[in-house]
C-alpha positions in Angstrom: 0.0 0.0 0.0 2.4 2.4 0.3 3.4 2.3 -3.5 0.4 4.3 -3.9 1.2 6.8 -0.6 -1.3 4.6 1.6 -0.8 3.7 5.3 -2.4 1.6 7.5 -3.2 3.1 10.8 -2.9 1.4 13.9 -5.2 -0.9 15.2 -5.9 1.3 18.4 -9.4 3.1 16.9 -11.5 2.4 19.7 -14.2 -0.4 19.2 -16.5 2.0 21.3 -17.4 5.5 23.1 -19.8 5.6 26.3 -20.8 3.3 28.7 -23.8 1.3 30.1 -26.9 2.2 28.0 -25.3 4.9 26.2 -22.5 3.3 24.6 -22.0 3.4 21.0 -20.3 0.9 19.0 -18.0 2.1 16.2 -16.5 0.6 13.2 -13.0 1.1 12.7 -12.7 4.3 10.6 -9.6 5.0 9.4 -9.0 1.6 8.3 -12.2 1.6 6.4 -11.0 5.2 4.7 -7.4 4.1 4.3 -8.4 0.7 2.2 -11.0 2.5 0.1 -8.0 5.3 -0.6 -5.7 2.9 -1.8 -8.4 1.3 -4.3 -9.0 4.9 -5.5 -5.7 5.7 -6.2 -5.0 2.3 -8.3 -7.9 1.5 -9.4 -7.7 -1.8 -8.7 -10.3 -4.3 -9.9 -12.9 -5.9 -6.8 -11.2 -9.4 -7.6 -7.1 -7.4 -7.7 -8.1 -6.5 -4.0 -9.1 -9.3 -3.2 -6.6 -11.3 -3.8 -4.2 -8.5 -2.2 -6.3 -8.6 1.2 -6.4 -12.1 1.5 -2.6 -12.3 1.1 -2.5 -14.2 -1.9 1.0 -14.3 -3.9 2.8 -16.1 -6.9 4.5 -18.2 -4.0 1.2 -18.8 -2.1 -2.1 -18.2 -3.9 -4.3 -20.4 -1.8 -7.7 -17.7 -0.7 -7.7 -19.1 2.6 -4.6 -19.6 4.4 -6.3 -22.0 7.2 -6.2 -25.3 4.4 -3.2 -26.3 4.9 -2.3 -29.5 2.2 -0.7 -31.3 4.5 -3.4 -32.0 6.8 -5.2 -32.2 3.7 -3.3 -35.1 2.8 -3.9 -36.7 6.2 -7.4 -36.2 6.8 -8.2 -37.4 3.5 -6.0 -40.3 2.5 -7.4 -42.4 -0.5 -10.3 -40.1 -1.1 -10.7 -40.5 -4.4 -11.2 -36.7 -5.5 -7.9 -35.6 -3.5 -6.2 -33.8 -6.7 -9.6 -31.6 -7.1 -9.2 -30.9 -3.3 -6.0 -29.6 -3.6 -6.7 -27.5 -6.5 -9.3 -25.8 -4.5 -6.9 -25.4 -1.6 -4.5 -24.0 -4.2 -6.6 -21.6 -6.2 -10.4 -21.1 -4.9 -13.3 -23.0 -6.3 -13.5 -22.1 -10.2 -17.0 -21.0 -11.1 -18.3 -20.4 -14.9 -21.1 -18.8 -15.7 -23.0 -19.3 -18.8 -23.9 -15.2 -18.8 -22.8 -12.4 -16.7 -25.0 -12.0 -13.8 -27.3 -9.0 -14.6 -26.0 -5.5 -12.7 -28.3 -4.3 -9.5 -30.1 -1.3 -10.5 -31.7 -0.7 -7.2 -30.0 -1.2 -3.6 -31.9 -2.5 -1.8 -32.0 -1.0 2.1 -31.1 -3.1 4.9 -33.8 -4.5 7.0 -36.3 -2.8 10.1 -34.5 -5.1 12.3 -31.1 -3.2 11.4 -32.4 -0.2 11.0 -33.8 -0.5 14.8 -30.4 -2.3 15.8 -27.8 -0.6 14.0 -25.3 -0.1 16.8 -26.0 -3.8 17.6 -24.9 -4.4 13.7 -21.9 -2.2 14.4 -20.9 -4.4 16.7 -20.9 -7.5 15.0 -19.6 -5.8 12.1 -16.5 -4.6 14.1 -16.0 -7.6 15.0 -15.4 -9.1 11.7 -13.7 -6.4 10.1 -10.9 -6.5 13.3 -10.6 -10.3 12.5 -9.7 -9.7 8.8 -12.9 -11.5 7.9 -14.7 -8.9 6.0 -14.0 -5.6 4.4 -15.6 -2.2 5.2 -15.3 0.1 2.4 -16.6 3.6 1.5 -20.2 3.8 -0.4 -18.3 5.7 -3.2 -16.4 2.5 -4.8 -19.7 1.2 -5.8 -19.0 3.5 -8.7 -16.0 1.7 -9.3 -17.1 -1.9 -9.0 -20.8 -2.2 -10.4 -20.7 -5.7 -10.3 -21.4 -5.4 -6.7 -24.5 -6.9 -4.9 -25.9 -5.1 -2.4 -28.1 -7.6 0.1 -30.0 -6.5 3.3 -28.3 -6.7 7.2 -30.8 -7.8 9.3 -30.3 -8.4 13.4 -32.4 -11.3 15.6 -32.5 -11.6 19.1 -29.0 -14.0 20.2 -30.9 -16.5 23.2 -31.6 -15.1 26.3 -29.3 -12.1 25.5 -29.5 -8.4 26.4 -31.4 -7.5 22.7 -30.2 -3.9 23.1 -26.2 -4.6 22.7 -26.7 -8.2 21.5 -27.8 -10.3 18.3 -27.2 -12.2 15.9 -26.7 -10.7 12.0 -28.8 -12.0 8.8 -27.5 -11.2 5.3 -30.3 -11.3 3.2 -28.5 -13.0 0.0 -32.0 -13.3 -1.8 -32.3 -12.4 -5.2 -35.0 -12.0 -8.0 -36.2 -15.3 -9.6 -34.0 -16.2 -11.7 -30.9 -14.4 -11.1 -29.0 -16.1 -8.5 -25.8 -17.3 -9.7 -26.5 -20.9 -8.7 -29.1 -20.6 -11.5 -25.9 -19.1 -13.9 -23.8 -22.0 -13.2 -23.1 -23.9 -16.5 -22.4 -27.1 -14.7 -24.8 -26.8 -11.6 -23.7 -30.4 -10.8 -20.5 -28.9 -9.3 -22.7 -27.9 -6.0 -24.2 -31.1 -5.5 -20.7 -32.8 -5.9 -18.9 -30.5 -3.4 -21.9 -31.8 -0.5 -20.0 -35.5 -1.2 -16.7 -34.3 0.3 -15.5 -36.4 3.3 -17.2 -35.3 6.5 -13.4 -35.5 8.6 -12.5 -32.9 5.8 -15.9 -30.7 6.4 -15.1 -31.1 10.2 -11.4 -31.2 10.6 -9.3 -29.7 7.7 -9.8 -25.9 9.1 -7.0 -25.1 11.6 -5.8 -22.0 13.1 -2.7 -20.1 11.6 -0.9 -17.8 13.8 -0.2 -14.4 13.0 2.5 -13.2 11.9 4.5 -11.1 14.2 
């Protein structure tokens, strides 16, 4: 990032301000403003970042650095689809479509619930984005990638939790009939084979990776 003048600040922007009934969570700011900088000043493509956020290199393309091939290997010794394993370890799950998937024209606005709950969404947002698990970018860069589906936050009550700084979040990743890309695959037979993967791989073949220092 700093090819294009870009820092990232310091993880120290507090997660809230206030206390007890008062207290307002926040998302992290600057880091949502420093990322959405950097895509302005390279225009970089949505799949370009990407591929820069989740660290992927020449050396080490795999999207998500918790498969780890080895304990591939173990977990799934003589399973007969191994080699298509690994190339999904190594370079994401491939999808072809037979047409583009039609642009949103409208954006749809989140849900009552989040509307009603938005500093409970906050949270849970926060959460994610601090974890590396999501990005938080300015509204502008819609401009930029057009391609980009816009689907409803919505917040439900989380058990016998406090409802007022607690719940549980619901993306709304319904579309028009029609229009989902399931229904764009060219070979919808890829979903059904994915289900027949071995359940110690479902259950077992995600393992931490520590940070780097």
């Amino acid at each position: 990032m700093a090819t294009a003048g870009v820092t990232l600040p310091p993880d120290t922007y507090p997660k809230s301000r206030g206390s007890g009934a008062a207290e307002e969570f926040l998302l992290d700011v600057p880091l949502k403003h420093a990322l959405s900088e950097y895509i302005r000043r390279t225009g970089a493509s949505l799949p370009v970042f990407v591929e820069l956020f989740r660290d992927q290199t020449a050396e080490d393309y795999r999207p998500n650095k918790n498969l780890v091939p080895a304990v591939l290997d173990d977990l799934c010794k003589g399973y007969r689809h191994l080699d298509q394993l690994h190339e999904i370890v190594r370079e994401g799950v491939q999808v072809r479509l037979q047409d583009p998937p039609p642009r949103q024209l409208q954006r749809p606005p989140n849900h009552g619930s989040a509307r009603d709950r938005i500093n409970v969404l906050r949270k849970n947002i926060r959460k994610e984005q601090d974890s590396w698990r999501c990005l938080v970018l300015d509204m502008d860069l819609l401009e930029l990638w057009p391609e980009i589906v816009i689907s409803p936050f919505g917040v439900v009550d989380k058990g016998g939790e406090d409802s007022s700084v607690s719940g549980r979040t619901i993306h709304d990743l319904s579309y028009p009939e029609g229009t989902s890309t399931k229904r764009a695959l060219q070979d919808p037979t890829t979903l059904s084979a994915m289900r027949s993967l071995p359940r110690q791989f479902e259950q077992s073949v995600f393992v931490p990776v520590p940070k780097s220092s």
